[in-house]
C-alpha positions as semicolon CSV with decimal commas, in nm:
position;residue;x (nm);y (nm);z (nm)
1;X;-0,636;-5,480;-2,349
2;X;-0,893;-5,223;-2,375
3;X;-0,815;-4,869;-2,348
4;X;-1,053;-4,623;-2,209
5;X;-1,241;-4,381;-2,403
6;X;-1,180;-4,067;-2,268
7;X;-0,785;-4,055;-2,323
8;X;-0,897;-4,088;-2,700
9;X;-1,135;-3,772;-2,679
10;X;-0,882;-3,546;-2,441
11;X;-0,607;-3,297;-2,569
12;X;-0,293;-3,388;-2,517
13;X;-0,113;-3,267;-2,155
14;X;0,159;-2,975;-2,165
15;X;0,518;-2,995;-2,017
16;X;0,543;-2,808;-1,746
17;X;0,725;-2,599;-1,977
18;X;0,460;-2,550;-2,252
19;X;0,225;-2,452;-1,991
20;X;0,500;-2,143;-1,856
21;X;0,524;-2,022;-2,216
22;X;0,141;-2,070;-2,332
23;X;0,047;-1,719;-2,325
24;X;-0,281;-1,642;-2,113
25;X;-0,568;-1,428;-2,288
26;X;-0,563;-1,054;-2,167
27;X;-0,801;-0,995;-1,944
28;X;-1,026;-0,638;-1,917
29;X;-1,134;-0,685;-1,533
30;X;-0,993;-0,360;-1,336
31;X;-0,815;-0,339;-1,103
32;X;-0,875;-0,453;-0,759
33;X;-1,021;-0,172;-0,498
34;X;-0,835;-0,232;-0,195
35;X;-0,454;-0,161;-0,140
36;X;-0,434;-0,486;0,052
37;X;-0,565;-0,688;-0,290
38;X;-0,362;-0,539;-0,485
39;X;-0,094;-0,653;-0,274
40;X;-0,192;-0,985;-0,284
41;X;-0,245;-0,989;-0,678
42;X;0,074;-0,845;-0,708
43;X;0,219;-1,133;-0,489
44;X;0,083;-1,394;-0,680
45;X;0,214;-1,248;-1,008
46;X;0,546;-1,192;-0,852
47;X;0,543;-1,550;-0,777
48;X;0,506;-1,644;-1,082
49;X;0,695;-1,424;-1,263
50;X;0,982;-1,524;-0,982
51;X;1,036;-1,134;-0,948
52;X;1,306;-1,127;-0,728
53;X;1,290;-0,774;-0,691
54;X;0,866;-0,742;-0,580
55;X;0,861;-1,071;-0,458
56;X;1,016;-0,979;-0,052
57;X;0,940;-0,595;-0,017
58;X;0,549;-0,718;-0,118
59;X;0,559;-1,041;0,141
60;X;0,755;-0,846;0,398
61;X;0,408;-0,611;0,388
62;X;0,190;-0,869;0,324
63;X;0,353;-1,017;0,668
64;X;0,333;-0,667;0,831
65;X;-0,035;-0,661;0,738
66;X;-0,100;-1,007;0,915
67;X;0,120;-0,890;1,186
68;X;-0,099;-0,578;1,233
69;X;-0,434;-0,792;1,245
70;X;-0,322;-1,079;1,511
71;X;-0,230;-0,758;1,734
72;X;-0,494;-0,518;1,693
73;X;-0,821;-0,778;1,654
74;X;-1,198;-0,633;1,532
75;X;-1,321;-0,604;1,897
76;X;-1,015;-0,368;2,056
77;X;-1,049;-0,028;2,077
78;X;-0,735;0,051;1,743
79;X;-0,902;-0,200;1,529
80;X;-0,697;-0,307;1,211
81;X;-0,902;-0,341;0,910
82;X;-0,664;-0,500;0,555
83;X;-1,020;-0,326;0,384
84;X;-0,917;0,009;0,484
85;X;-0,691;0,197;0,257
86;X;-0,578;0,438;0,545
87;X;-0,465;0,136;0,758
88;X;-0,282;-0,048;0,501
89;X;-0,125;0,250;0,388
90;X;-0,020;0,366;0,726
91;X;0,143;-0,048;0,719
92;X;0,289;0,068;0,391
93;X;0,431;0,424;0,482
94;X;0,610;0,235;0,791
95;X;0,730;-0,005;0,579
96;X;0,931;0,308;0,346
97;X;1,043;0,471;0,664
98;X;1,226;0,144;0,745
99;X;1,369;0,073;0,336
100;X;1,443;0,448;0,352
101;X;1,633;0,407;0,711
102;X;1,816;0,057;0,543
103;X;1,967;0,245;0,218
104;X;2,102;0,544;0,411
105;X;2,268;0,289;0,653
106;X;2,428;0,093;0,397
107;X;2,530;0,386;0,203
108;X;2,673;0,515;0,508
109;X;2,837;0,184;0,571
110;X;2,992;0,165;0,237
111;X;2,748;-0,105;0,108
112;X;2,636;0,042;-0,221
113;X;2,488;-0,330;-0,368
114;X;2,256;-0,342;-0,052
115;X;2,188;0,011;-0,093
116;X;2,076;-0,036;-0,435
117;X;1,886;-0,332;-0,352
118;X;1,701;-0,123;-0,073
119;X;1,619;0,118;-0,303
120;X;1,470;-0,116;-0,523
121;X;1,241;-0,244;-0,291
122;X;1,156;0,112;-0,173
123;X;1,072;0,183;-0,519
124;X;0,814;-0,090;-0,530
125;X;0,630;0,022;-0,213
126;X;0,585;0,357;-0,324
127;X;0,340;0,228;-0,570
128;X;0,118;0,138;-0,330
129;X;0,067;0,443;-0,146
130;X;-0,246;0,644;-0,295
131;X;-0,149;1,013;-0,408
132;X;-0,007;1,231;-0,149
133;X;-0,149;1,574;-0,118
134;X;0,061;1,852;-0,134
135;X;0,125;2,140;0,172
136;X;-0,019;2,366;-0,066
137;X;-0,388;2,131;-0,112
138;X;-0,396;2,034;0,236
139;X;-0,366;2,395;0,331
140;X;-0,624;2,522;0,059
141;X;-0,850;2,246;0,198
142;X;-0,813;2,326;0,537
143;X;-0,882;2,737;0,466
144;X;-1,217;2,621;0,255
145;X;-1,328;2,414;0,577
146;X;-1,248;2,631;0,814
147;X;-1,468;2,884;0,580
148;X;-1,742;2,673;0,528
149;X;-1,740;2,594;0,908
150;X;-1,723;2,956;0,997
151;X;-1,508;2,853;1,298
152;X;-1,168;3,042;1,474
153;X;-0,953;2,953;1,790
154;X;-0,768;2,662;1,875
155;X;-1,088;2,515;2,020
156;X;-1,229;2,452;1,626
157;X;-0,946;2,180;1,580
158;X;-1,135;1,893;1,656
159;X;-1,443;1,986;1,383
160;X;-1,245;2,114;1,134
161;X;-1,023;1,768;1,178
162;X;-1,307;1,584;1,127
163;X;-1,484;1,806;0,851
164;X;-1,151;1,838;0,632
165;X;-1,257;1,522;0,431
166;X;-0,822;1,437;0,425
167;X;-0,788;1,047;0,443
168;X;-0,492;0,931;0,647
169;X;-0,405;0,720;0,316
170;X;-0,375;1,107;0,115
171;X;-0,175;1,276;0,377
172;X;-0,012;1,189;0,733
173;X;-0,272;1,332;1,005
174;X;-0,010;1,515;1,199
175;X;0,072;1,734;0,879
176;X;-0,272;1,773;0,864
177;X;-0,324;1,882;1,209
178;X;0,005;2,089;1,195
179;X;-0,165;2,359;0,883
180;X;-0,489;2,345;1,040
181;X;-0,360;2,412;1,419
182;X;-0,164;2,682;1,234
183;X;-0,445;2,866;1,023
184;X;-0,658;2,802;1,327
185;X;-0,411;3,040;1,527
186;X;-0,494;3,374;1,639
């Protein structure tokens, strides 16, 4: 019988086990731009972690993310875009509303292990979201654009909106519109 040559020359196969335990080298890339890929790498090493904590408030997104696309394709007028940091964090920020909504139910309801599960999940969605400016250095923003602008009157809200340089991934655009609509008042 004659045995082929290659099995000779070949390192031996791992266990599935070995191969769970074999420790990967680090690796120095950074990390990824988007929101939406860090999702996704985050899934993946959830996955294989078998995080049972990440691993459903990340796919629940993930899902809301898809969700968001199929309804609001590249050619309608309220585009979706998984690239854009403001839209994926506005699919994030819903997605704490609703965790946030859950945990006070079940602690109203007398369901303290959901409640704590909830909040675990809220936990890991909240480390998504980019920073979130202040009232104070949306305000201090708004006075140096309003400045710079030169602009008064109610009628300035639209160029001073769109001047303000305030991402809808930093701060919601109604609080936004709220300090400038009130530092634009007579």
């Amino acid at each position: 019988m004659r045995q082929r040559a290659h099995r000779l020359t070949t390192a031996p196969r791992l266990t599935t086990a070995a191969r769970l335990t074999t420790a990967a080298p680090p690796t120095t890339t950074a990390a990824p731009a988007s929101i939406h890929a860090r999702l996704k790498a985050d899934l993946k090493a959830a996955m294989r972690a078998k995080d049972k904590a990440r691993l459903p408030a990340i796919k629940g997104v993930l899902s809301d993310i898809v969700y968001a696309e199929k309804n609001h394709p590249a050619g309608s007028g309220a585009a979706f875009s998984p690239d854009s940091d403001a839209d994926v964090a506005e699919i994030v920020r819903r997605a704490i509303r609703r965790r946030r909504d859950s945990v006070q139910a079940f602690a109203d309801g007398g369901r303290a292990d959901l409640a704590d599960a909830e909040a675990e999940k809220l936990a890991v969605l909240e480390g998504y979201l980019p920073e979130q400016l202040t009232p104070e250095q949306i305000e201090a923003r708004a006075r140096a654009t309003i400045e710079r602008l030169g602009v008064a009157g109610a009628k300035a809200m639209g160029p001073v909106m769109r001047e303000i340089g305030i991402s809808a991934a930093q701060a919601p655009k109604s609080a936004v519109a709220q300090i400038v609509k009130r530092l634009l008042a007579p």
